[in-house]
Structure formats: C-alpha cells, structure tokens
TORSELUM-560910 format. One record per residue (C-alpha): x, y negated, z negated; residue in one letter; residue number from 1. Coordinates in pm, whole numbers. Example, Ala and Ser with C-alpha at 12.3 -4.5 7.8 and 13.67 -1.06 7.14 Angstrom:
# TORSELUM-560910
   east  north     up residuo num
   1230    450   -780       A   1
   1367    106   -714       S   2
***
This chain:
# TORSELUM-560910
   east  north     up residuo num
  -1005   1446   6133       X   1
   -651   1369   6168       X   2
   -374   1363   5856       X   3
   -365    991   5888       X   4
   -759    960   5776       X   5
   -763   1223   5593       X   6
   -424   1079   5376       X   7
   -635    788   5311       X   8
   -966    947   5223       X   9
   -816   1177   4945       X  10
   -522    947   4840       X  11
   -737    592   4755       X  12
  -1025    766   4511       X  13
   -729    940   4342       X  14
   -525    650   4266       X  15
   -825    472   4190       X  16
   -896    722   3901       X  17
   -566    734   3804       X  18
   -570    331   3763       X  19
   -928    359   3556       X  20
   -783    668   3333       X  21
   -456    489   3264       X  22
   -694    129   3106       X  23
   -924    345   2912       X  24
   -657    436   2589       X  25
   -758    255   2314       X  26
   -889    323   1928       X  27
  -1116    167   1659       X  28
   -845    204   1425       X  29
   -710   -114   1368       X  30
   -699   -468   1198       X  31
  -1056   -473   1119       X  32
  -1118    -89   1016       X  33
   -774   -141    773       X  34
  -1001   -438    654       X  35
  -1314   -267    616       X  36
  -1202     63    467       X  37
   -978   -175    134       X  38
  -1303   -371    112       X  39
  -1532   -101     51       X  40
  -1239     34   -196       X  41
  -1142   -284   -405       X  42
  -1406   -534   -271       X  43
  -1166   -768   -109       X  44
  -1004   -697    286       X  45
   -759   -838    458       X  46
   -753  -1140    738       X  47
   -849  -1060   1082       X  48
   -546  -1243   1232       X  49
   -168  -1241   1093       X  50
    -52  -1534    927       X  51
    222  -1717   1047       X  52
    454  -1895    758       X  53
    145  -2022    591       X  54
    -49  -1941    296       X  55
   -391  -1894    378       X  56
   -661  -1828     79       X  57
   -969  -1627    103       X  58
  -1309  -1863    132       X  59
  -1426  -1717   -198       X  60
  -1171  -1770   -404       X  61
  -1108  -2130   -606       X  62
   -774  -2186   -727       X  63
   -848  -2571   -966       X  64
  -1018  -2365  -1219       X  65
   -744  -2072  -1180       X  66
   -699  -1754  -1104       X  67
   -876  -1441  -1205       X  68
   -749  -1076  -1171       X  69
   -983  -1039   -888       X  70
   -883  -1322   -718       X  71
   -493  -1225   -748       X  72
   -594   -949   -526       X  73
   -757  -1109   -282       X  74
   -473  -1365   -253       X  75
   -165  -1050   -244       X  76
   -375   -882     15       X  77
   -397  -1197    232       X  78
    -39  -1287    181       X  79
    184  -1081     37       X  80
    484  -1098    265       X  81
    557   -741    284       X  82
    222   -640    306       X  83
    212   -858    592       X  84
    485   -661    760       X  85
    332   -289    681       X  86
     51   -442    899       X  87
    265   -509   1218       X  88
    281    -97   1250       X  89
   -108   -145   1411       X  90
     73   -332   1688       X  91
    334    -74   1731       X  92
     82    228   1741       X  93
   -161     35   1977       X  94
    221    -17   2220       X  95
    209    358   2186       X  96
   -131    424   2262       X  97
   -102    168   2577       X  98
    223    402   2701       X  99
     48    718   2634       X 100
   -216    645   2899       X 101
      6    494   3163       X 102
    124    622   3492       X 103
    468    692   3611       X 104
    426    460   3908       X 105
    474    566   4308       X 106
    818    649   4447       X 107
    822    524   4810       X 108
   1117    634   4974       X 109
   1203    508   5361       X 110
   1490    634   5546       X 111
   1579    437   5860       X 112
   1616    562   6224       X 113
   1985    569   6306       X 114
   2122    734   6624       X 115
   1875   1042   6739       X 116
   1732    994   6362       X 117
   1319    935   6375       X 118
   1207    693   6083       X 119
   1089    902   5794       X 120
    874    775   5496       X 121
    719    918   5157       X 122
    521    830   4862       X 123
    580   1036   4582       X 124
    322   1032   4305       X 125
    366   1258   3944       X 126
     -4   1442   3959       X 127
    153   1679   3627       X 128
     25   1367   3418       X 129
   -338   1477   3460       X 130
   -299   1769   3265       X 131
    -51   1632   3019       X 132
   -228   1303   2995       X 133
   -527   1390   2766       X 134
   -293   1567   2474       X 135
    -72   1257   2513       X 136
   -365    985   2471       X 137
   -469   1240   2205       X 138
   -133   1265   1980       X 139
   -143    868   2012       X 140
   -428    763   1900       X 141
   -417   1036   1625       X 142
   -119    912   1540       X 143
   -335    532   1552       X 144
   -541    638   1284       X 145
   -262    807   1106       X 146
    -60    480   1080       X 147
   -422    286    987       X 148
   -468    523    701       X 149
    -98    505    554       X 150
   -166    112    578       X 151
   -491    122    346       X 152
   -268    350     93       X 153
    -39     87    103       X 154
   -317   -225     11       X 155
   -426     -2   -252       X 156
    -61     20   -389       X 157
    -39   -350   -364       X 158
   -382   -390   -547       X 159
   -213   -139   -806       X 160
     93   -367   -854       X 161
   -121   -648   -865       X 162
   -362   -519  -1136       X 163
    -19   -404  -1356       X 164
    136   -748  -1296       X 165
   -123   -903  -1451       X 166
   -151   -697  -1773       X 167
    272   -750  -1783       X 168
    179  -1115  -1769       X 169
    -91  -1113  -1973       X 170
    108   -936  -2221       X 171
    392  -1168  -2183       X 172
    218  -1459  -2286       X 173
     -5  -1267  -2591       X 174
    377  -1209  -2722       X 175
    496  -1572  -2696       X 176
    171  -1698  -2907       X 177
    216  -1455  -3156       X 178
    602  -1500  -3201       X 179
    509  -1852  -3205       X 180
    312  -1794  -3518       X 181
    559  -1572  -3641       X 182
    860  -1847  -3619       X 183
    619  -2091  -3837       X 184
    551  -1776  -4081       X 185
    931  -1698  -4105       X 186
   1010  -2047  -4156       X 187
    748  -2087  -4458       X 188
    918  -1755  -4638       X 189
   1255  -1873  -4606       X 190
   1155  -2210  -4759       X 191
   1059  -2019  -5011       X 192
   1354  -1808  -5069       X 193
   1584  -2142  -5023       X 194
   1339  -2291  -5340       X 195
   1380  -1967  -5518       X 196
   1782  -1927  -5458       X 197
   1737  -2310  -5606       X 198
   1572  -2166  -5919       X 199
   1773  -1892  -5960       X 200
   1487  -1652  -5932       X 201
   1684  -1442  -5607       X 202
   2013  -1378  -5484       X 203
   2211  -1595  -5227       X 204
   2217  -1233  -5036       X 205
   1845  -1189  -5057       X 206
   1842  -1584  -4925       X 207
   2074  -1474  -4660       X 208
   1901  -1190  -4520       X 209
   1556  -1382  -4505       X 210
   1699  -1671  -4325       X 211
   1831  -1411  -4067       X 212
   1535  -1290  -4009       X 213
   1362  -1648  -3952       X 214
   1631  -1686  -3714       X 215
   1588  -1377  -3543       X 216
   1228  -1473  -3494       X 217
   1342  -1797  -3292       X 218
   1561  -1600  -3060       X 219
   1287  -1342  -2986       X 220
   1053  -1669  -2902       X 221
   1314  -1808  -2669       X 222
   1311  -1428  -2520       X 223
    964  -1399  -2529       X 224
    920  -1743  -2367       X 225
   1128  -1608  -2091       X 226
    948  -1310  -2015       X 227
    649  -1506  -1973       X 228
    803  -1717  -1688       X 229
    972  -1423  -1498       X 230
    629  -1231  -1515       X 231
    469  -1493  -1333       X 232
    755  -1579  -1114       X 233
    672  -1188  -1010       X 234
    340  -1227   -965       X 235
    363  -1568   -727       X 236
    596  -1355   -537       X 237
    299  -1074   -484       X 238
     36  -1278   -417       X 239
    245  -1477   -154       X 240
    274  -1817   -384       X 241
    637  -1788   -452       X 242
    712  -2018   -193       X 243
    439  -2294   -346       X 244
    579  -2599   -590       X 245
    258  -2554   -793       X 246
    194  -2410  -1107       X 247
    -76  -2197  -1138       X 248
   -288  -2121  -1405       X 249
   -389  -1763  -1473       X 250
   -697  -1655  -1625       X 251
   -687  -1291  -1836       X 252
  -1076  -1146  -1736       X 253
  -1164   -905  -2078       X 254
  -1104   -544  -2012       X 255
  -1282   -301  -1820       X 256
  -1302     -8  -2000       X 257
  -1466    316  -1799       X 258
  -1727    515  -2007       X 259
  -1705    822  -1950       X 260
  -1403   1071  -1698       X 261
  -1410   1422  -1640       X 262
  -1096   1530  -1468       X 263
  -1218   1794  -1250       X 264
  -1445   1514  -1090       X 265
  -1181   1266  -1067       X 266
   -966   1495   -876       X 267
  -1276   1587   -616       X 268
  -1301   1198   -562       X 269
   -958   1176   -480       X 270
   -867   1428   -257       X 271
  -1206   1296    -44       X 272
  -1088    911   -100       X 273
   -721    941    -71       X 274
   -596    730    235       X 275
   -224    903    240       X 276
   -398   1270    207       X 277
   -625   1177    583       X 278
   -320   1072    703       X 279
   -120   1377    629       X 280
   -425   1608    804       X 281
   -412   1361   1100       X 282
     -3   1443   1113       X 283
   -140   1804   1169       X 284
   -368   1752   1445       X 285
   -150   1512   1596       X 286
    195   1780   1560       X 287
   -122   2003   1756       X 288
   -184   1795   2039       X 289
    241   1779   2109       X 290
    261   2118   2091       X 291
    -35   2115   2404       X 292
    152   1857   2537       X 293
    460   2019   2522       X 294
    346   2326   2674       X 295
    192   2118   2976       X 296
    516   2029   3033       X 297
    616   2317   3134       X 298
    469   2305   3538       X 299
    568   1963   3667       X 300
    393   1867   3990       X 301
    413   1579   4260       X 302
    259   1475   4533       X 303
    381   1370   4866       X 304
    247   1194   5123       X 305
    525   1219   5448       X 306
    456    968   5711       X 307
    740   1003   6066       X 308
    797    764   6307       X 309
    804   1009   6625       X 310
    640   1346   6654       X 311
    429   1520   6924       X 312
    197   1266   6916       X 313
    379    970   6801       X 314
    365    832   6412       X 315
    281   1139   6186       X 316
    132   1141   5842       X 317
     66   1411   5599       X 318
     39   1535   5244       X 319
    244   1804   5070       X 320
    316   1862   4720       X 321
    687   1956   4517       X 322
    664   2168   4248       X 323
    964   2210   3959       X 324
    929   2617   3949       X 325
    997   2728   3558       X 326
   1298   2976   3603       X 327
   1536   2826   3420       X 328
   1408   2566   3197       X 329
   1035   2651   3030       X 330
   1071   2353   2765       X 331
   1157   2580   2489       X 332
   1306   2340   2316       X 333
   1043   2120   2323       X 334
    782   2382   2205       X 335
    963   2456   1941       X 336
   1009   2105   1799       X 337
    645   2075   1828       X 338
    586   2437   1629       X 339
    877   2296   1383       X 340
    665   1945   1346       X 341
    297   2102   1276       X 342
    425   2377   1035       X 343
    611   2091    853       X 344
    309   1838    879       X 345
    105   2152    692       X 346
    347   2197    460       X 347
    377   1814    388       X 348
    -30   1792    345       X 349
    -26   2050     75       X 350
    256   1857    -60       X 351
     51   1532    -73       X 352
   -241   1744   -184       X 353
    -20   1828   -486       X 354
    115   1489   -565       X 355
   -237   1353   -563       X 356
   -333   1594   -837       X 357
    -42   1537  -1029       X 358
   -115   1164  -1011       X 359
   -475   1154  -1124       X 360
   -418   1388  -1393       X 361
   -109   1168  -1522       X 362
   -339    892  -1472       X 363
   -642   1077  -1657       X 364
   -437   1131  -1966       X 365
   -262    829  -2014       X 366
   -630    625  -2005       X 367
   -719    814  -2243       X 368
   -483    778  -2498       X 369
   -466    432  -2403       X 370
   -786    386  -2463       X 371
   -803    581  -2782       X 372
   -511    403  -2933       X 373
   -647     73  -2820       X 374
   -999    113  -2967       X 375
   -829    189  -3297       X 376
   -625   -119  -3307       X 377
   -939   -333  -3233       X 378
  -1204   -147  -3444       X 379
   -996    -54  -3750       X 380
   -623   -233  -3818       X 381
   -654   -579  -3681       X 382
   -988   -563  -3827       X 383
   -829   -459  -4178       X 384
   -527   -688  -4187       X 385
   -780   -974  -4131       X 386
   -968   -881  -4463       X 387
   -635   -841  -4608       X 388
   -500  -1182  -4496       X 389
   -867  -1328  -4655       X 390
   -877  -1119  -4957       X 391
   -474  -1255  -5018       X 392
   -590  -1572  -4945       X 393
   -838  -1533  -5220       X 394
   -615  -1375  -5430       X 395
   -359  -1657  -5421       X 396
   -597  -1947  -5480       X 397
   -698  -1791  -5821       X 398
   -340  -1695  -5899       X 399
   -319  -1339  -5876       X 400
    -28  -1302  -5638       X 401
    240  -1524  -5505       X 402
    228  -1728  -5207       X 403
    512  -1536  -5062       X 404
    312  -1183  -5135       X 405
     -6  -1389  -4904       X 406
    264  -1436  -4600       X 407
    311  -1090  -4623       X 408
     -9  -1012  -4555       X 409
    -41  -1273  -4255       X 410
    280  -1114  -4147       X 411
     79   -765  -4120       X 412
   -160   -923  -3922       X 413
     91  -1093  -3688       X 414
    219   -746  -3663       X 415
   -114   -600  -3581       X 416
   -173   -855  -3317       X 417
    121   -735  -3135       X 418
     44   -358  -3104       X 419
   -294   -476  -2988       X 420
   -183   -694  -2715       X 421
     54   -408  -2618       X 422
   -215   -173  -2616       X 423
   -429   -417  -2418       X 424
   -175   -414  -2163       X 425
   -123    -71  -2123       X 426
   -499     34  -2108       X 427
   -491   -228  -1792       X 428
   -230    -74  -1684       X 429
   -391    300  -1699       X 430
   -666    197  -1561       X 431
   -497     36  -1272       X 432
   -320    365  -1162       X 433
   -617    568  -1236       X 434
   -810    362   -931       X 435
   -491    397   -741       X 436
   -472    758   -809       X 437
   -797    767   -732       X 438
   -881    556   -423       X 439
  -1102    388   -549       X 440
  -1242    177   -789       X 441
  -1615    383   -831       X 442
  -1503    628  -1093       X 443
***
C-alpha cells in the first residue's frame, strides 16, 4: 500500500465522521418544552411560532363576552411584548449549541515551484476537537436547558403580574363605585347642614366643614376614576392590547381561596417546582463541563496530510501530525476561570435556594393574614353595618333618630365596603405570589 491510498483510506471515513458528529448537536429544550412545562403550571402555554407585530389570541379564549382572569393570562403569555423578547434567548442558545458541534474547517496550504523549488501541498485538519468536542456540545446544551428553565420562571412572573394587575384593577373600580355612593351620601348631609345653618340649629363653621368634606369626596371620585383607567391602561399593556383602539371589558372571577397550607410542605413543593432553582443546578453542571473542556485544551493536535510534487518516485503523499507541546502555556488561566465559574454557580444555587425560601414563607404569611382579615370583613363588619344601616332605617321611619344620624350609619357601611374591597385585593394578590413562589398553582 502506498501513502497515496493509504491517505485516502484513513482520511475520507474520518472526515466523514467528523461531518456526521458536527449535525448531530441539538436539544429538546425549546419552544414547545417552554410551552409544555407553563401549561402544566398555570394551564395555559405559549404559541409555537413568534408573532410578528400582530396580536394573536388563544382558540379558547372569547373576548365579546370579556375577559376573565384566566383568560388575561393566556392573552399576556401569547403577547406580551417583552415576554416575547425573553423567548428569542431559545434562538440564541440553539446558535450556540449549532457552534459547539462544528468543525474548524481544513487549512490547505500550496506553495508553488519556483527555481529548484518542488511544489509542496498540505491539508491541515484540528483532530484536538474530538476530545474537546463532547464537553463543548455538553456545556451548550446544558446551558439550552438552563436558558429554557430561566424562560418558564419568567412566564410564571408574567402570570404573577398578571394575576396582581387584575386585583389592582379590580380594586380600582370597587373604589370608584363606592366613592360614587359616597359623593351622593356627602351631598345628602350637607343639604342637610345647609337646611340646618338655615334654621339656626348649627354653626356656619360646622356648615363649612361638612361641605368640605362633600367636596373632598368629589375630588377623591375624580382620583379614583383615574386610577381605574391607568390600571387598565397597565393591564392592556401586559396582555399585549395596548396597541388595540378597543375597549375591553373585564370580568372580576370570585376569589379562590386555598383551604388549607402548611409551610414546611409549601417549601418542599417549591424547591422541586422552582424553574430558576433547575436552572441554577444546570449553571453547575454546565461551569463542570468548561472546566473538562478547559482542561482538554490543554494538548492541541493537527493533522497533516503533505502531498510533493517531485520525490524519488515522482508526486509524494503522506500523513503526519503537529502537536502544540504544553511548556509554556498549560491554559491556566482558563482552568481557573472555569474553577472560579462552578464554585460561584454553587454558591449562586444555594443563594437561589435561599431566596426561594424566603419567598414562600413571605408569601405563606401574608395569605394568611390576608385571608384572616378578609374573612372578618365579609363574615362579621360588612355584615353588621348592613343590620345597622336597616335597623337606622327602621329607626328613622318611626322617629327615633334623625335622618342625618341614618347617613351615618350608611356612611359606616360605605366605609366597610372599602376595607373589604381592599382586602379582596390583597388576598388576590397573596395568593398570586404564593403560586409564584411556589411554581405552581397545585398547592
């Protein structure tokens, strides 16, 4: 066998596995497992193809008969515009993954015959990949899943936003209806306090200071009314629907309250749910494969295939290989960085670890008093101003107190209407950070 044959022989099934190993880096982690993994955490995923300046809305969800809480999150997840943009990382992993299973390609290098000079040729190919290659394709599509768990911790913070943007909202317009009644109530009292400055029976400075406070009522509407506006103007902008010259109507669902929490158990379900805790153990293993890779770096081999125009028996071909010998340089620097990167990417997971905690046990205690406080405005002082505002009613029609002592007692109840839609509001809020703390809504 001469080198020419044998060149050929060895050389094509080499670069022939070298083409097949660079096509076959790829991973599962991407549009469709960011989709599945929200969907089996708030019921609702995310398209399977970007959207392009439109606004595209889920098959399931009806907007004529407006929308629910549930279908707000469908709707943010489908089009919220930053959302949209956290999702564009997939495309910049899978670039990564692609470059971490190429090939340097073939140096050919020809030097021409001049004077005595014979024509010399050689192909130089960079073998040192096939031992550096698998911790590369490794670290990337680590690094893959890594970016495809930060994105599903980031659809569960939008759900979270979502969720609270709707109890501000919800709250918002609970406060304009009651103020509303509250501007008719302070308007009947000081009508009455005009009648009795009239009669003599109060003080132009008791007159005074009841008109101010009718007045103050209509400035806290016109605030109120406000708030209602920007709140949805926010929540258009999360779902996507800023951009749309509709108004939308927004349904308020009753509350979900959750029977019974043990903290202990919350705490187990979120350090196994957690999308940002997976990631930061994937930022270990993938700080692990550098470090390999690193290291690998250390012995950098080529092979050469030499081909000459003359020689003893006329054109000459043969292999050979060049090898950078590790005196100087043993990519210390290198190894370090990647000893610096997994001892930080340990120290960062118990740091996530602790933040997670911290979270669900913020989130643990404010549901409960949330829920506490809110059970006692519904069960006990809204119920008890309403008796009071019938028993004054009854009161008044037979004479026993004045009709001014009866608004009082409506102005009570107006009162307790407005803790209770504030406590509403914050119990949805709890329990939307207590699912995000959580991640997940099976608690």
């Amino acid at each position: 066998m001469n080198s020419k044959s044998f060149s050929f022989k060895v050389s094509l099934p080499v670069i022939l596995l070298l083409i097949l190993l660079g096509c076959s880096a790829h991973s599962p982690h991407n549009r469709t497992f960011v989709s599945t993994s929200i969907k089996d955490r708030v019921g609702y995923g995310i398209p399977n193809e970007a959207q392009i300046d439109t606004i595209k809305i889920p098959n399931d969800v009806t907007l004529d008969d407006g929308i629910t809480e549930e279908e707000a999150v469908a709707i943010a997840l489908w089009n919220n515009a930053q959302f949209q943009v956290d999702i564009m990382a997939l495309g910049f992993a899978r670039a990564d993954l692609i470059e971490a299973g190429l090939f340097h390609n073939p140096i050919f290098s020809l030097l021409f015959p001049v004077g005595p000079k014979q024509l010399e040729a050689a192909l130089n190919l960079p073998i040192e990949v096939l031992w550096q290659r698998p911790n590369r394709v490794a670290a990337a599509k680590l690094n893959s899943e890594k970016v495809a768990e930060n994105l599903i911790q980031h659809g569960l913070a939008l759900v979270r936003d979502v969720n609270v943007a709707f109890a501000d909202l919800s709250l918002a317009q609970e406060r304009a209806k009651i103020i509303a009644d509250e501007v008719i109530l302070r308007n009947d009292i000081a009508k009455i306090a005009a009648a009795r400055l009239r009669a003599g029976d109060i003080s132009e400075l008791e007159e005074t200071a009841i008109r101010l406070i009718a007045s103050q009522a209509r400035e806290a509407a016109i605030r109120y009314i406000r708030d209602a506006k920007i709140e949805t103007i926010r929540l258009k902008t999360l779902l996507g629907l800023i951009s749309e010259n509709v108004d939308f109507q927004f349904q308020t669902s009753p509350n979900q309250m959750i029977s019974t929490l043990d903290s202990a158990r919350l705490i187990k379900t979120a350090l196994a749910a957690r999308p940002d805790l997976r990631a930061a153990e994937l930022a270990i293993e993938v700080a692990g494969k550098r470090l390999g890779w690193e290291r690998s770096k250390i012995f950098n081999l080529t092979a050469v295939l030499d081909a000459n125009g003359e020689g003893k028996e006329g054109f000459e071909m043969g292999p050979g290989v060049q090898l950078a010998v590790p005196i100087f340089n043993w990519n210390n620097g290198g190894t370090s960085r990647a000893h610096a990167e997994m001892e930080q990417a340990a120290k960062q997971y118990i740091a996530v670890q602790h933040s997670i905690i911290k979270e669900v046990l913020e989130s643990y205690e404010n549901y409960r008093a949330a829920q506490k406080l809110y059970e006692i405005l519904r069960e006990e002082i809204v119920p008890a101003a309403s008796r009071a505002v019938r028993n004054g009613e009854k009161a008044y029609l037979v004479g026993e107190i004045s009709y001014l002592e009866f608004l009082e007692f409506k102005r009570q109840l107006l009162d307790s209407r407005f803790r209770l839609a504030e406590a509403e509001a914050e119990l949805r809020r709890s329990i939307a950070h207590l699912h995000y703390s959580t991640g997940s809504k099976d608690i």
